[in-house]
C-alpha positions in Angstrom: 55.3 97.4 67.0 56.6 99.3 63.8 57.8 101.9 66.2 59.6 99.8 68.6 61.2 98.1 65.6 62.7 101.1 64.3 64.1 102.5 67.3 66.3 98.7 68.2 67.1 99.2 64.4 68.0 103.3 65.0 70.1 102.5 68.3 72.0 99.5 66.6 73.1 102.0 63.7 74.3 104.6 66.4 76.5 102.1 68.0 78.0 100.9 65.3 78.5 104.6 64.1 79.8 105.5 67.6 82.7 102.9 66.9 83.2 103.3 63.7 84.3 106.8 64.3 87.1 106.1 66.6 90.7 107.2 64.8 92.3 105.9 68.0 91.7 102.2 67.2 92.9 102.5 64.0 96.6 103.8 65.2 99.1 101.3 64.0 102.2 102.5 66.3 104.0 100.2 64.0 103.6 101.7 60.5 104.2 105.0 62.1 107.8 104.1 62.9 108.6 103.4 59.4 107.3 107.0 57.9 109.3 108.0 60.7 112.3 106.8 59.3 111.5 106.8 56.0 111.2 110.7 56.7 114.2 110.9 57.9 116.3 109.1 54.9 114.6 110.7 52.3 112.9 113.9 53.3 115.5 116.9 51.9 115.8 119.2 54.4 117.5 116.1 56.8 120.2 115.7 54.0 120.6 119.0 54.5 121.3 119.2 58.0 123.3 116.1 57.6 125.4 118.1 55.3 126.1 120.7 57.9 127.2 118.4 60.3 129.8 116.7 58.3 131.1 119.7 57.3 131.2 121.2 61.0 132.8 117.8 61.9 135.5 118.3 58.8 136.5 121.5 59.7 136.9 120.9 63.3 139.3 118.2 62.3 141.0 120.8 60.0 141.2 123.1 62.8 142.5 120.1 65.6 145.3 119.4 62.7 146.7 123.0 61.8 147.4 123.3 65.3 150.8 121.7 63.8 151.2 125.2 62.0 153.1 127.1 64.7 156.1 125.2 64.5 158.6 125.3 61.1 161.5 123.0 61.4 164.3 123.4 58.8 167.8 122.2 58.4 170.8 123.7 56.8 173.8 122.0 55.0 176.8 122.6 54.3 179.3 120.6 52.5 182.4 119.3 54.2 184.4 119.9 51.9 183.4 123.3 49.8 184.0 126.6 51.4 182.0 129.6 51.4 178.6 128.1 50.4 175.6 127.1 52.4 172.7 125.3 50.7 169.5 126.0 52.0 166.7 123.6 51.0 163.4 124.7 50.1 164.5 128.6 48.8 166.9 127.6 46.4 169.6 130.4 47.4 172.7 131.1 48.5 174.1 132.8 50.9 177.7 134.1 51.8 179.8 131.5 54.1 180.6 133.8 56.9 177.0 133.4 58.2 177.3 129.6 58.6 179.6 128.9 61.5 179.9 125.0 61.3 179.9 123.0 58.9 177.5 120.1 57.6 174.0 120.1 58.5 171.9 122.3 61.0 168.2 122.0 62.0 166.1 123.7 64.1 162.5 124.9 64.8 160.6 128.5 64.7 157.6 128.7 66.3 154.9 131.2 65.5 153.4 132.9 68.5 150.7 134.7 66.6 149.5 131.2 65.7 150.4 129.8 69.1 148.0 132.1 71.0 144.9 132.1 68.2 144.9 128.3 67.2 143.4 127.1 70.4 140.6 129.8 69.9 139.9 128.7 66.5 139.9 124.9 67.7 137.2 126.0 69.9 135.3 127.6 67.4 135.5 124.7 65.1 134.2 122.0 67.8 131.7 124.9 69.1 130.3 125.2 65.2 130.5 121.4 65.2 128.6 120.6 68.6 125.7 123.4 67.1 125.5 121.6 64.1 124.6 118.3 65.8 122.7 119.8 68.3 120.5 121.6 65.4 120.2 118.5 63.6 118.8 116.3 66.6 116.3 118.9 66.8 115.1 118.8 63.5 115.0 115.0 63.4 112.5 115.7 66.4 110.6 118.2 64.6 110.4 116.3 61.7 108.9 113.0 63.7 106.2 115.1 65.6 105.4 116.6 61.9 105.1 113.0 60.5 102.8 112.4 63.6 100.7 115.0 62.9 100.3 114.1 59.2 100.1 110.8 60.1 96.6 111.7 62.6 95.6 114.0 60.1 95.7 111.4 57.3 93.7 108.9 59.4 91.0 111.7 60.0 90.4 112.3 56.8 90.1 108.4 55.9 87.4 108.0 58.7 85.7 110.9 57.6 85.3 109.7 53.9 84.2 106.9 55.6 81.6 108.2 57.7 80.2 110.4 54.5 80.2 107.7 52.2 77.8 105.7 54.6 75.7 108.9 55.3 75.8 109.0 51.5 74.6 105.3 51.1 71.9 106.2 53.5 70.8 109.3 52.5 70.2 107.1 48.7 68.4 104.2 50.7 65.8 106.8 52.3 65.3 108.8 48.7 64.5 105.9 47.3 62.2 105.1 49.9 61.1 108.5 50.1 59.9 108.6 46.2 58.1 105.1 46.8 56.0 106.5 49.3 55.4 109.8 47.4 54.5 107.6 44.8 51.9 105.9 46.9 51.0 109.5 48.1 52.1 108.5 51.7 54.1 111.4 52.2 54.2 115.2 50.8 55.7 116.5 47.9 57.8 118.5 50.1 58.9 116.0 52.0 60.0 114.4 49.1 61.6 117.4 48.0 63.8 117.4 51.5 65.0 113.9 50.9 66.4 114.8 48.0 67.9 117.6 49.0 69.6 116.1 51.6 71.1 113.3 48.9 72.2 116.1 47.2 74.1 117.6 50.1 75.2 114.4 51.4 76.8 114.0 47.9 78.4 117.1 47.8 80.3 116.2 51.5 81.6 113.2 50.1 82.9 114.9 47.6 84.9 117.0 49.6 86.2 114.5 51.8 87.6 112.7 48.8 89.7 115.8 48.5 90.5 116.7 52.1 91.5 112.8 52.2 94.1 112.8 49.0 95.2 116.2 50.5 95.9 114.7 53.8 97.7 111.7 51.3 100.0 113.5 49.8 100.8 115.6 52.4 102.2 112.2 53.7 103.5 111.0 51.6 105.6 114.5 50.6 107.2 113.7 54.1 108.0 110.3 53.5 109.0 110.3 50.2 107.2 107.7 48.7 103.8 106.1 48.4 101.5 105.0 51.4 101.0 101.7 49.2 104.8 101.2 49.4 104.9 101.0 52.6 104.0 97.7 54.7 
């Protein structure tokens, strides 16, 4: 009767073990999201490659705009009424009548064929370098939400496996205590006593270490999304 008792009692504890170590059920798809983009407003290396862009985007536009460069228009003037002199705006010089052949003003327009032939290379460049830096920053903002992921999954592990030691813990206490009774009533062996202790011991010491694997898995979360899992709801 004893016997039968203890294994119900034996197969109850292993289903409730069996779903207690499920990580899958524990997913929240929502709270995810938000170290998602919490990583990606606060981690440094986005700002970074946020920074590229905008300058790739800035000197495209610099590039689209000197494209105005090839051409120089200037005008020259000369007075109606004073002979001999020609007033050239912008160089501040004069020159000898004879070259001016009309008077008042006269404008026109050099164009630069060295510039002419190279700027539409350089605007290329420009909105090549600024389609690269985009491009590299998608990506990153992809590899940065599969790395939150994984830290995310690894974070949960580490919770259900603290979990999981702390009750193997618990019961490793409940059957040394039990253990040292029946020593006590000399219903068992000194060794076996000795082994139940032991195991405590052990069981204690794997606890332990999941504590750490578990604020290691913590921090490495929270390092991604810049600020505390207790911030974040």
């Amino acid at each position: 009767m004893n016997k039968n008792i203890f294994l119900i009692g034996f197969l109850l504890c292993s289903i409730t073990s069996i779903s207690q170590t499920s990580i899958i059920g524990t997913l929240d798809n929502s709270l995810l999201q938000k170290y998602i983009q919490l990583a990606k407003q606060n981690y440094p290396r986005v700002k970074i490659y946020d920074a590229q862009v905008e300058k790739a985007k800035n000197m495209f536009t610099t590039a689209k705009m000197s494209a105005f460069d090839v051409l120089n228009a200037g005008y020259y003037y000369r007075p109606e009424n004073v002979d001999g002199i020609a007033l050239v705006p912008g160089n501040g010089g004069n020159v000898n009548g004879n070259q001016i052949v009309t008077r008042g003003f006269q404008a026109g327009i050099a164009v630069n064929l060295g510039s002419l032939f190279s700027k539409p290379s350089v605007i290329r460049s420009a909105k090549a370098d600024y389609a690269l830096a985009k491009a590299q920053d998608e990506e990153y903002e992809m590899m940065l939400e599969t790395e939150v992921k994984s830290k995310y999954y690894d974070f949960l592990l580490m919770k259900k496996q603290l979990e999981i030691r702390n009750l193997a813990y618990q019961n490793s206490k409940i059957e040394g205590a039990d253990a040292k009774t029946k020593y006590q009533r000399g219903d068992i062996s000194i060794e076996a006593y000795n082994a139940s202790k032991t195991m405590a011991t052990e069981s204690e010491a794997l606890v332990l270490a999941a504590e750490v694997n578990y604020l290691k898995a913590k921090n490495a979360l929270e390092d991604m999304i810049g600020t505390k899992l207790e911030n974040v709801h």
